[in-house]
C-alpha positions, -999 to 999 in steps of 0.1 A, spaced: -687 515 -853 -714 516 -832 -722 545 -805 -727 537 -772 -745 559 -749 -741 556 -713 -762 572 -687 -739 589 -657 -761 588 -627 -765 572 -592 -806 580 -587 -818 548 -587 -855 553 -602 -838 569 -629 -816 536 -634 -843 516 -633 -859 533 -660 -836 538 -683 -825 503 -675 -853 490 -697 -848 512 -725 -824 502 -756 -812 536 -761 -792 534 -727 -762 506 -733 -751 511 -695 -742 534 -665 -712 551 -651 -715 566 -617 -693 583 -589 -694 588 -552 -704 624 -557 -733 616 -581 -738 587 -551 -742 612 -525 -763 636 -543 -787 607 -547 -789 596 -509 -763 570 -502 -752 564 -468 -732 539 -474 -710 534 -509 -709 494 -511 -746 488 -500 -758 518 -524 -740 503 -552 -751 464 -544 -789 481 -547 -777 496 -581 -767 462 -591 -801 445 -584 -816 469 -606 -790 467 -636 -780 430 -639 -769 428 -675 -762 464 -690 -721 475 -681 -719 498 -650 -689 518 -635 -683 526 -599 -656 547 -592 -633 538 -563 -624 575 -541 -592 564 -527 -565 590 -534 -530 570 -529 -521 541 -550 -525 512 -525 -561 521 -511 -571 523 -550 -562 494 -557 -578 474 -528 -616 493 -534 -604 486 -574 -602 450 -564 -631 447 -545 -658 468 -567 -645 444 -590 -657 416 -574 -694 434 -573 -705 417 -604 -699 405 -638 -709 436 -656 -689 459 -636 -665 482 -647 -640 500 -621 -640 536 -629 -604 547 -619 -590 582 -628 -559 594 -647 -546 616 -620 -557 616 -584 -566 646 -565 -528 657 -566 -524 657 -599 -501 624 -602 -512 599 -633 -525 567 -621 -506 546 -648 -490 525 -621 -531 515 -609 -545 515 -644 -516 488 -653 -520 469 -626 -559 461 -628 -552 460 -663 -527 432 -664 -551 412 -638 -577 415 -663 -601 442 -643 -624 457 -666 -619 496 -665 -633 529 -670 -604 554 -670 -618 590 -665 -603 623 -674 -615 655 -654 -607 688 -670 -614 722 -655 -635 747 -682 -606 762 -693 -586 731 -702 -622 714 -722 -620 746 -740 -583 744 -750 -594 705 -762 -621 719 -781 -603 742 -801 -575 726 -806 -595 698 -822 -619 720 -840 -582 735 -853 -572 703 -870 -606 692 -880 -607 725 -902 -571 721 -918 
């Protein structure tokens, strides 16, 4: 199995040049990382993003919070491009799982990124509980 190493960032020098470079399979961003880098405006920002990378996979999160609103940014950033991915995450901002979302798109055949944010505290409960079982 091969690794794949994908560059999260919304800078678009920075995409362009790691979008030459083998060692960089594709790109995952997020409206945060978006904002940090200038954009103004999500969909335009992105549409530049996708004149630079035109083959390598790239994820664009949608930042609706309630089911319905997900799905219709889902649905559209899906319709972006041919190598995009629609990042969506586990839980929303309250804490409820997205399963019903992640299904959906799924079922339609939407290509997906499903992210998982953990505080410090829970990473660190991950860590050692796998570093537990690795050393049993």
């Amino acid at each position: 199995m091969k690794t794949k190493i994908f560059c999260d960032i919304a800078d678009q020098k920075t995409i362009k040049f790691f979008n030459s470079k083998s060692l960089v399979d594709g790109f995952t961003t997020n409206p945060s990382l978006m904002r940090l880098a200038g954009a103004k405006n999500y969909k335009q920002y992105s549409l530049e993003i996708l004149k630079i990378c035109k083959k390598k996979p790239i994820s664009f999160e949608v930042f609706a919070d309630n089911f319905k609103d997900m799905l219709k940014q889902a649905y559209e950033i899906n319709s972006w491009g041919k190598n995009v991915y629609v990042k969506i995450p586990v839980v929303n901002s309250k804490g409820v799982y997205t399963r019903p979302v992640i299904k959906e798109l799924s079922d339609n055949g939407i290509k997906l990124n499903i992210t998982a944010v953990y505080t410090f505290e829970q990473t660190k409960k991950i860590y050692k509980k796998l570093n537990k079982k690795k050393n049993q």
